[in-house]
Biopython code that builds the backbone (N, CA, C, O; Angstrom):
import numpy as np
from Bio.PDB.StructureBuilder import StructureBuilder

atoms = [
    (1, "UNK", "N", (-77.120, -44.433, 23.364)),
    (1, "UNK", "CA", (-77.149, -43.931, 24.732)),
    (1, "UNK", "C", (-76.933, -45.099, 25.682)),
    (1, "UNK", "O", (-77.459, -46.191, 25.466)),
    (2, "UNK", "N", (-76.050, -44.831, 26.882)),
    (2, "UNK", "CA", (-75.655, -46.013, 28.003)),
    (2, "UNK", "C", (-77.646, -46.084, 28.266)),
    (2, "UNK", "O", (-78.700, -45.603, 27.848)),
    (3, "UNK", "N", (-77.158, -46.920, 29.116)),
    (3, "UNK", "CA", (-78.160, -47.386, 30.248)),
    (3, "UNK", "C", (-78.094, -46.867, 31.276)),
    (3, "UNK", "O", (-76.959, -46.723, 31.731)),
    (4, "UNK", "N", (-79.336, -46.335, 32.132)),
    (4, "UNK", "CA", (-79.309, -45.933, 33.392)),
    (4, "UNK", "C", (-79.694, -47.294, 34.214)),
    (4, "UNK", "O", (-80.647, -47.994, 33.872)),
    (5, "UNK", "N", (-78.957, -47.561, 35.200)),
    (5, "UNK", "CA", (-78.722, -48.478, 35.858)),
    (5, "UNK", "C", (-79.639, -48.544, 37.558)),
    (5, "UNK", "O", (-78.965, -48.221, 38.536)),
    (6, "UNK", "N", (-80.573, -48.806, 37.702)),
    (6, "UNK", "CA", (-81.603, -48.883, 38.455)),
    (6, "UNK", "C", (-81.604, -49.755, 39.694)),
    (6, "UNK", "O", (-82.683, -50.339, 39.787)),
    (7, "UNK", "N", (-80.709, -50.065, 40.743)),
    (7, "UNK", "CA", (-81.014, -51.136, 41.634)),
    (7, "UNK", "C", (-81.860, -50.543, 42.846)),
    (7, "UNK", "O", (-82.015, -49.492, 43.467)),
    (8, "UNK", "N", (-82.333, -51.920, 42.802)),
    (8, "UNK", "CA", (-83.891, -51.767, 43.782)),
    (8, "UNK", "C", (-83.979, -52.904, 44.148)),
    (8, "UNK", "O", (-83.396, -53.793, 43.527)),
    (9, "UNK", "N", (-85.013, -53.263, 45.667)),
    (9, "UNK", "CA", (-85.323, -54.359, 46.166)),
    (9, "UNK", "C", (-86.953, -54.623, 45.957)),
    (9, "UNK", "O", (-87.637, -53.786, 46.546)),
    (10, "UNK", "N", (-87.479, -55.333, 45.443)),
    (10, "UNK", "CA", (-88.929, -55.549, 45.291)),
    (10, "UNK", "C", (-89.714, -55.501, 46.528)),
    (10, "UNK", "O", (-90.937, -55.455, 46.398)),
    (11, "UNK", "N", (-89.301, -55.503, 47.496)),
    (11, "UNK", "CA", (-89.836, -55.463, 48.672)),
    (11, "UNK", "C", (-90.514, -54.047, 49.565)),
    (11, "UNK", "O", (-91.476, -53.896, 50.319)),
    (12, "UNK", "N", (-89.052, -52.831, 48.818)),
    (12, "UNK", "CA", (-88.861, -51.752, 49.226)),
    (12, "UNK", "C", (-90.139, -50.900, 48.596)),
    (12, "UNK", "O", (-90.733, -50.820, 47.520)),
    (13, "UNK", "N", (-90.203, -50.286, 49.981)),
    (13, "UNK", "CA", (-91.236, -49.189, 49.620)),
    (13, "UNK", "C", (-91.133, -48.300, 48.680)),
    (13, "UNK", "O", (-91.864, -48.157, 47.700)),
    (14, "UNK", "N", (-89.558, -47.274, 49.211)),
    (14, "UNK", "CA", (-89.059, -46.525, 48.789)),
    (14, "UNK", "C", (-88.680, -46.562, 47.211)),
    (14, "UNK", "O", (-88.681, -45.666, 46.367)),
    (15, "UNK", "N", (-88.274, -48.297, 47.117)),
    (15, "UNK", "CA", (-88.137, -48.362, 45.676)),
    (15, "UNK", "C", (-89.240, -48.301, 44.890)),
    (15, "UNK", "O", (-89.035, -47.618, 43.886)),
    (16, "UNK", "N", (-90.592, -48.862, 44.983)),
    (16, "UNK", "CA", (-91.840, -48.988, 44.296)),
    (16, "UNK", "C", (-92.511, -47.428, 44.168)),
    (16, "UNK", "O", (-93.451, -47.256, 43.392)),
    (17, "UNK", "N", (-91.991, -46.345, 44.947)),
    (17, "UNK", "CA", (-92.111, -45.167, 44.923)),
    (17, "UNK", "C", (-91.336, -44.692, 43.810)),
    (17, "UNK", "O", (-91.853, -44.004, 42.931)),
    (18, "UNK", "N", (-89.961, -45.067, 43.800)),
    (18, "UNK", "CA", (-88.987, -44.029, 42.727)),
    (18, "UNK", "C", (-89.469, -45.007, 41.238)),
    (18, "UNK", "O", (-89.266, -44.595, 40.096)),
    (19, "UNK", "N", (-90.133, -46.354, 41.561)),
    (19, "UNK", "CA", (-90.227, -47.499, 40.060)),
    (19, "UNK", "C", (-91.773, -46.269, 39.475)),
    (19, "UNK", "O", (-91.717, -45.876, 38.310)),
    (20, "UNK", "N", (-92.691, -45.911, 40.143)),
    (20, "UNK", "CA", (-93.794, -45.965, 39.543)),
    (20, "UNK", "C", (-93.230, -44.295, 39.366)),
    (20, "UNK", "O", (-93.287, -44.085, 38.154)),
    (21, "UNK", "N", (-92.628, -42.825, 40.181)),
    (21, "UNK", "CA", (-92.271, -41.741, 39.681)),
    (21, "UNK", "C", (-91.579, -41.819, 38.285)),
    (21, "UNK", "O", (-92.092, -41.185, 37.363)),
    (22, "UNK", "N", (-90.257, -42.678, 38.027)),
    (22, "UNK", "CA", (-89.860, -43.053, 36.529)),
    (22, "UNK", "C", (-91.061, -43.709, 36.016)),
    (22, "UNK", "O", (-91.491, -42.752, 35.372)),
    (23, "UNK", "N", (-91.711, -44.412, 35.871)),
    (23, "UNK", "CA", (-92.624, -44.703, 35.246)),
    (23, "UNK", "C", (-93.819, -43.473, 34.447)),
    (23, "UNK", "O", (-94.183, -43.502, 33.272)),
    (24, "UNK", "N", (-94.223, -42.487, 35.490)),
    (24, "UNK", "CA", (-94.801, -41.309, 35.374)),
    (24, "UNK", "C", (-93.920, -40.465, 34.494)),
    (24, "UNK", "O", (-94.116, -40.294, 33.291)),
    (25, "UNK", "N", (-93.125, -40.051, 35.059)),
    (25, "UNK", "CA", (-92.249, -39.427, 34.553)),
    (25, "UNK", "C", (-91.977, -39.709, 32.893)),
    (25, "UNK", "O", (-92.504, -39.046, 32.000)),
    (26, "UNK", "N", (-91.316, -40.504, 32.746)),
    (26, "UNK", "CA", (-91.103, -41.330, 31.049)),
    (26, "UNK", "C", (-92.416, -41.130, 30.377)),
    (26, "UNK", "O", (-92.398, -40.578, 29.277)),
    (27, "UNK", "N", (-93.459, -41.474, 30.846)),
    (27, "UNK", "CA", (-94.793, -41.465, 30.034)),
    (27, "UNK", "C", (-95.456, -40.279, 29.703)),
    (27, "UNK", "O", (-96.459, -40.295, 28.990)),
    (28, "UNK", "N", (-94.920, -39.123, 30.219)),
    (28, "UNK", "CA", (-94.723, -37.501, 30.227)),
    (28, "UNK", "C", (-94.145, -36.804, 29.111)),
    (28, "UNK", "O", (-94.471, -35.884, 28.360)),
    (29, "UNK", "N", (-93.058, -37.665, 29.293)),
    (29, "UNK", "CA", (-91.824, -36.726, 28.295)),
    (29, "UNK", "C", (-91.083, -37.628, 27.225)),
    (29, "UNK", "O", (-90.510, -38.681, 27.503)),
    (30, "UNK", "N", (-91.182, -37.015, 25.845)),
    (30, "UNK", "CA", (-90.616, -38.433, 25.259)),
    (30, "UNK", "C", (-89.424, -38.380, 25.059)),
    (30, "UNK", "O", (-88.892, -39.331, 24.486)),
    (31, "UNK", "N", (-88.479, -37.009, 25.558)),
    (31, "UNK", "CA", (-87.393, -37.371, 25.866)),
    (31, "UNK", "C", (-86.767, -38.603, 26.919)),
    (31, "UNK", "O", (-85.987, -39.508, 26.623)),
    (32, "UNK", "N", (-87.371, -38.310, 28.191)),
    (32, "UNK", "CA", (-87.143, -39.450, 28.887)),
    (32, "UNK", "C", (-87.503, -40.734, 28.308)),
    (32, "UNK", "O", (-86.961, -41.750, 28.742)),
    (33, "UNK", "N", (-88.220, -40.785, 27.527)),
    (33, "UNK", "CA", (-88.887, -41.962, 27.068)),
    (33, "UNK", "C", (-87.517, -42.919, 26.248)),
    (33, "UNK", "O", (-87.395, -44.132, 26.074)),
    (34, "UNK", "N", (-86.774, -41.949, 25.935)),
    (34, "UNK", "CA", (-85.638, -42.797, 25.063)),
    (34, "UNK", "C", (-84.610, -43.088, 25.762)),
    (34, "UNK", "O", (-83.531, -43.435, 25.282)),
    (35, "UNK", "N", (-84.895, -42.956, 27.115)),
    (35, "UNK", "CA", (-83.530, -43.422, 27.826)),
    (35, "UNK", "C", (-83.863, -44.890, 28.105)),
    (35, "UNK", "O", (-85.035, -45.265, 28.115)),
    (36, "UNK", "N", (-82.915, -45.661, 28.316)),
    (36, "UNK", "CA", (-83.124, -46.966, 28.397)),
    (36, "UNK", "C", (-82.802, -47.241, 29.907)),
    (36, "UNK", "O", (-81.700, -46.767, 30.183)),
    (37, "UNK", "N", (-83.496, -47.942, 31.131)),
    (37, "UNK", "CA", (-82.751, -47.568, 32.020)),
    (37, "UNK", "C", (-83.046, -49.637, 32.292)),
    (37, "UNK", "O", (-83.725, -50.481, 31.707)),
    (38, "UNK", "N", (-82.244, -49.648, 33.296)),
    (38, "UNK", "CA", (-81.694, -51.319, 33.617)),
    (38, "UNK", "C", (-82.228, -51.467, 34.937)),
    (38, "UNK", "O", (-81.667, -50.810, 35.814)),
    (39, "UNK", "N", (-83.390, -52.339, 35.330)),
    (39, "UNK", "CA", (-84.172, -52.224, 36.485)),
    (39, "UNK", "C", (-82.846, -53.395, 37.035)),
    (39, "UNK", "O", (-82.415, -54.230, 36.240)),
    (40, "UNK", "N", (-82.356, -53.307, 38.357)),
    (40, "UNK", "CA", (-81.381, -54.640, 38.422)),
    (40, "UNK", "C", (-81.873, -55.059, 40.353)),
    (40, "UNK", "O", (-81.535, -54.510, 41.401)),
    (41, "UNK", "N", (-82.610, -56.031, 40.119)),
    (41, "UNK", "CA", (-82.934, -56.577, 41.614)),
    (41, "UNK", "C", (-81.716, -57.030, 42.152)),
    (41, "UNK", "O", (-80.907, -57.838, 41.695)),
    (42, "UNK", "N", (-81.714, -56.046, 43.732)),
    (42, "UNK", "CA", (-79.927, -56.790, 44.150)),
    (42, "UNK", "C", (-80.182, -57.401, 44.671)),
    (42, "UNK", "O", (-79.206, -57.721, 45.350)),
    (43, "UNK", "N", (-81.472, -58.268, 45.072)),
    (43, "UNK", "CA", (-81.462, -59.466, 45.595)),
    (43, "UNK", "C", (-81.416, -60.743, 44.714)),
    (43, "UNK", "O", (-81.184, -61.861, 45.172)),
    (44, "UNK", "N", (-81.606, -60.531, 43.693)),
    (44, "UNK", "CA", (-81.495, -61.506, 42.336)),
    (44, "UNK", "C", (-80.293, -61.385, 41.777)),
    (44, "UNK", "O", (-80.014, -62.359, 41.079)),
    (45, "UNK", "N", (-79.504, -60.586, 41.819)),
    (45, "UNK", "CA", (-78.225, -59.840, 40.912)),
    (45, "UNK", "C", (-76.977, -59.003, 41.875)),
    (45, "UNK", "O", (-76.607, -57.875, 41.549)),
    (46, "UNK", "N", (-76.401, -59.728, 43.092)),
    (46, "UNK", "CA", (-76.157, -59.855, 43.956)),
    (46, "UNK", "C", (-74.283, -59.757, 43.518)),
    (46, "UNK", "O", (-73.651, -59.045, 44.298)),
    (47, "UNK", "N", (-73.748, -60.178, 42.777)),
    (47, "UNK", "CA", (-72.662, -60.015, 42.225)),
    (47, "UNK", "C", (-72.346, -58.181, 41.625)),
    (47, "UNK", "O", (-71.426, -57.394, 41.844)),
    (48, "UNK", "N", (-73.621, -58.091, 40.812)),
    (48, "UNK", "CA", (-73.342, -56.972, 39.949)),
    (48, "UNK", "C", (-73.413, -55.603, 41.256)),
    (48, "UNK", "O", (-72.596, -54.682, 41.291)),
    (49, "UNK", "N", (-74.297, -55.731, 42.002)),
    (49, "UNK", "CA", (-74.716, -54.812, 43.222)),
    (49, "UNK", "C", (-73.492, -54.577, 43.730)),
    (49, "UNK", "O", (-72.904, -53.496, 43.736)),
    (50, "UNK", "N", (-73.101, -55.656, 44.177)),
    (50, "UNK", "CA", (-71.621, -55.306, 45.339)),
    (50, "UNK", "C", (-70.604, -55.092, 44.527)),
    (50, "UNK", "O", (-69.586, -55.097, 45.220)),
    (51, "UNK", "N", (-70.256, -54.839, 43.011)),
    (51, "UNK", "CA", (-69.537, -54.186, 42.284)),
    (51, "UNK", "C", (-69.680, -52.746, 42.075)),
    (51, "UNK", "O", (-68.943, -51.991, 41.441)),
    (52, "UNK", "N", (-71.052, -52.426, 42.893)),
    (52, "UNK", "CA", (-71.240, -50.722, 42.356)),
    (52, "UNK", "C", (-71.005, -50.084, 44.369)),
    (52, "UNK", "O", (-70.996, -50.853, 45.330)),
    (53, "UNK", "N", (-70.896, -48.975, 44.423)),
    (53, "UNK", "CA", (-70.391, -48.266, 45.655)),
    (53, "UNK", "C", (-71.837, -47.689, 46.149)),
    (53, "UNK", "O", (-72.083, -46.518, 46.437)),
    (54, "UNK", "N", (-72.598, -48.635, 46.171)),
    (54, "UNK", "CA", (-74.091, -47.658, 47.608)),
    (54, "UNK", "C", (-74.323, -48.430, 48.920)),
    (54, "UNK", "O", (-73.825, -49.476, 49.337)),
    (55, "UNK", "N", (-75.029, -47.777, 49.325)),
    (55, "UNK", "CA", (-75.728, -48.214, 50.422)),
    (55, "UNK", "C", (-77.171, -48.909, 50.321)),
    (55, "UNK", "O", (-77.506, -50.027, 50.714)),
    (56, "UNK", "N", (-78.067, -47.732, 49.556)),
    (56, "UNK", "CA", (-79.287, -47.891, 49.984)),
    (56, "UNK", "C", (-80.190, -47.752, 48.733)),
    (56, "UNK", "O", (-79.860, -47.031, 47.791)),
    (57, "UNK", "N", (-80.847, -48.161, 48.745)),
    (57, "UNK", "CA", (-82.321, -48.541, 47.585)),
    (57, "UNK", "C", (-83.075, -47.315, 47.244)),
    (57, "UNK", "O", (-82.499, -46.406, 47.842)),
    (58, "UNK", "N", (-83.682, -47.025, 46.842)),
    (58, "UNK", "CA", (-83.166, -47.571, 44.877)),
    (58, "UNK", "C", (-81.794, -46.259, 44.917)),
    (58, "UNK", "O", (-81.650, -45.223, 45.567)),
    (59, "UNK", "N", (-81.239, -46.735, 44.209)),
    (59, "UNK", "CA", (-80.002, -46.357, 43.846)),
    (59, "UNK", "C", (-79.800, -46.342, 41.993)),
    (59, "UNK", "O", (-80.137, -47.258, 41.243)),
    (60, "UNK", "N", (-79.028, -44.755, 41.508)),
    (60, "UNK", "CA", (-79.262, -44.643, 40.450)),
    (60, "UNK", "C", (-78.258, -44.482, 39.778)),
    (60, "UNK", "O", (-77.714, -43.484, 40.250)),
    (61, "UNK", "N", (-77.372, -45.054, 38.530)),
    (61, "UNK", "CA", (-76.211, -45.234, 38.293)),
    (61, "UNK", "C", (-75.899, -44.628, 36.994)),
    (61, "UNK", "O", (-76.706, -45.056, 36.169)),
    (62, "UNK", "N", (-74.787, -43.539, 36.295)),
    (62, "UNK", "CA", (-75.373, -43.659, 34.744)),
    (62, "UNK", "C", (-73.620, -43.821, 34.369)),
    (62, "UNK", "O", (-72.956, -43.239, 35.227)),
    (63, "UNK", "N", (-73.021, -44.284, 33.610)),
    (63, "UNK", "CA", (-71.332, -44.274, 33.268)),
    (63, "UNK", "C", (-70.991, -44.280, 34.353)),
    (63, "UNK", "O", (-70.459, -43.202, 34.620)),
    (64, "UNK", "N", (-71.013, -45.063, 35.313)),
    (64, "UNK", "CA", (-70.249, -45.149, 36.223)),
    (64, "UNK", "C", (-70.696, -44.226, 37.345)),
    (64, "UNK", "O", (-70.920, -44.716, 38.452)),
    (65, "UNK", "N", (-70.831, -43.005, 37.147)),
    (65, "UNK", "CA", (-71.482, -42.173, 38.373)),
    (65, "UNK", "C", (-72.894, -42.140, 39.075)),
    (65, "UNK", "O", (-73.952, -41.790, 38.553)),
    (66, "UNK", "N", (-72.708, -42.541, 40.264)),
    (66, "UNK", "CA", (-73.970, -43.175, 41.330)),
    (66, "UNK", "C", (-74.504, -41.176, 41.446)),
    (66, "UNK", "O", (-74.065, -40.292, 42.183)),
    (67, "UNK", "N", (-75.603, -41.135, 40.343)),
    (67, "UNK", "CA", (-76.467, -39.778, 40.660)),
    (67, "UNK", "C", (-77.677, -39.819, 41.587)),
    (67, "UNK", "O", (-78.400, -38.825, 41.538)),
    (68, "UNK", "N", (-78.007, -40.757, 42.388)),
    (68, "UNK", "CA", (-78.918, -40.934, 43.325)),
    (68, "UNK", "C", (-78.713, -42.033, 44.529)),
    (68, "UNK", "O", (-78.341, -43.193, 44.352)),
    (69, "UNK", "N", (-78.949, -41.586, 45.454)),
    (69, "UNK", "CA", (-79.290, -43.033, 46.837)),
    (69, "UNK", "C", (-80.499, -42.473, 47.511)),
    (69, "UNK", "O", (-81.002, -41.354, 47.605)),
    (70, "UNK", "N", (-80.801, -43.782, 47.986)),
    (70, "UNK", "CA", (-81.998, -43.608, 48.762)),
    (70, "UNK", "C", (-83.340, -43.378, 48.551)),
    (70, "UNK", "O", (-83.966, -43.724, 47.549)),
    (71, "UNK", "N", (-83.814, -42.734, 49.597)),
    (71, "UNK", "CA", (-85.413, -42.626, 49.230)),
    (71, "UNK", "C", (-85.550, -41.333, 48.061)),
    (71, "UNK", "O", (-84.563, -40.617, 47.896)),
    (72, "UNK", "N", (-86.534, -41.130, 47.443)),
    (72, "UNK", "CA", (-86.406, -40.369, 45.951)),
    (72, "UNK", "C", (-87.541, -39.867, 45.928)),
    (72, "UNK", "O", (-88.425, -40.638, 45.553)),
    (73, "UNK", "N", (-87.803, -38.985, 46.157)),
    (73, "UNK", "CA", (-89.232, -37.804, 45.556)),
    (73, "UNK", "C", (-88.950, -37.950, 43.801)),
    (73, "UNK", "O", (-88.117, -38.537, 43.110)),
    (74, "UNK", "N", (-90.324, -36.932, 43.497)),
    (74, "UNK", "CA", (-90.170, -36.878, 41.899)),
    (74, "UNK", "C", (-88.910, -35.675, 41.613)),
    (74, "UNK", "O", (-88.121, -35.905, 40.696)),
    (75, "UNK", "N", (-88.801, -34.752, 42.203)),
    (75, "UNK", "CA", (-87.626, -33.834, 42.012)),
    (75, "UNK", "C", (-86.145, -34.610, 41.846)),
    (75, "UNK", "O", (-85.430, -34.330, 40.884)),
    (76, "UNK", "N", (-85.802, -35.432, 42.675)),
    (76, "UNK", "CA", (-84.882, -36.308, 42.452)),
    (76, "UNK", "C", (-84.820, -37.087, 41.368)),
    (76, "UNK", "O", (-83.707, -37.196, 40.854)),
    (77, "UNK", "N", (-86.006, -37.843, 40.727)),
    (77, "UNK", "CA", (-85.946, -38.875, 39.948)),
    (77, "UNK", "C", (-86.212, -38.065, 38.512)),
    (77, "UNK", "O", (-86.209, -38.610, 37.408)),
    (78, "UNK", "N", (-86.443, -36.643, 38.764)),
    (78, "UNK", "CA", (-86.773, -35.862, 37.434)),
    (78, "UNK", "C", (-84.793, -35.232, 37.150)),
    (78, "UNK", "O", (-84.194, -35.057, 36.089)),
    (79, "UNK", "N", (-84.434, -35.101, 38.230)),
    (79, "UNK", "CA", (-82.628, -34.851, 38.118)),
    (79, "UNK", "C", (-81.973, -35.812, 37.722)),
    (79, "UNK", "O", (-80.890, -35.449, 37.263)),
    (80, "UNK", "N", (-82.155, -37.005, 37.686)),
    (80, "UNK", "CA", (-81.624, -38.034, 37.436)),
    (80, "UNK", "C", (-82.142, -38.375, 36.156)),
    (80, "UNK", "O", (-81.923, -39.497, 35.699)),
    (81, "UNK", "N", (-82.778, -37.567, 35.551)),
    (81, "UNK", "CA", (-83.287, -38.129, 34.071)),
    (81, "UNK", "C", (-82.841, -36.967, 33.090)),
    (81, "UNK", "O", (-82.634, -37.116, 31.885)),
    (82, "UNK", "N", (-82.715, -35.657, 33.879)),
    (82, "UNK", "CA", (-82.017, -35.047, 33.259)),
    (82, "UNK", "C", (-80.748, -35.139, 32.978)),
    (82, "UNK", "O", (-80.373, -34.751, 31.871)),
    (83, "UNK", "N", (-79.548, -35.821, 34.180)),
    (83, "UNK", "CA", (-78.467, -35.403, 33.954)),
    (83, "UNK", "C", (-78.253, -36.662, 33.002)),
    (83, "UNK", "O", (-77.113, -36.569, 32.547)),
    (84, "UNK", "N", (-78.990, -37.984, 32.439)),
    (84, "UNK", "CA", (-78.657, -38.553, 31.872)),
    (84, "UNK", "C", (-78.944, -37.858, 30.516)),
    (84, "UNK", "O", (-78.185, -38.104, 29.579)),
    (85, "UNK", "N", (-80.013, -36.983, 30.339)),
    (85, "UNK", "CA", (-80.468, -36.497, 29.236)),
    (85, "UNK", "C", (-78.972, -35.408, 28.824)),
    (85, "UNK", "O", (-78.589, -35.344, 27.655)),
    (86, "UNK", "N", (-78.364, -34.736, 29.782)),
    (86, "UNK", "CA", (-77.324, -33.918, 29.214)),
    (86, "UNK", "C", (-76.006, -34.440, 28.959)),
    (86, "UNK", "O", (-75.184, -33.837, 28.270)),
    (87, "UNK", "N", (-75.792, -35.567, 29.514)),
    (87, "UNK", "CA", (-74.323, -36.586, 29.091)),
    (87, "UNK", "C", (-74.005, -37.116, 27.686)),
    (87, "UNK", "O", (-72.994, -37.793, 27.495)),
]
sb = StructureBuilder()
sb.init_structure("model")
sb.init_model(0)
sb.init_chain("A")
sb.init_seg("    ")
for serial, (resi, resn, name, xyz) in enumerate(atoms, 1):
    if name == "N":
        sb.init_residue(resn, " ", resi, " ")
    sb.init_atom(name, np.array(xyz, "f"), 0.0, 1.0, " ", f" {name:<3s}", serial, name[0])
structure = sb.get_structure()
């Protein structure tokens, strides 16, 4: 299975919200549990960031297709674990 591709700013609220919902989430279901996902700080990893097409934090990536921006409830971050689960 790819990697789900995770950029976030350590700073961000919004991100420490969608880090600890995947966190919940995964520890729930052990399907999610086998996805592998790639936490990538774009302030540390600043090359790879401005190679992908977002705007805004946390931002969620899987083969290439950006399935999330922005701020993220658990409904969002539970869609984004599915559609990696059906690819």
């Amino acid at each position: 299975m790819n990697q789900l591709l995770f950029f976030h700013l350590p700073n961000c609220p919004h991100c420490q919200l969608a880090i600890r919902l995947l966190k919940t989430l995964k520890g729930g279901n052990t399907d999610y549990e086998k996805i592998p996902v790639r936490m990538i700080d774009e302030s540390s990893e600043q090359a790879l960031a401005e190679s992908y097409d977002y705007w805004y934090v946390p931002c969620f990536f899987f083969n290439g297709e950006k399935l999330h921006e922005g701020h993220a409830e658990e409904e969002d971050v539970k869609r984004v674990l599915d559609k990696v689960l059906s690819a």
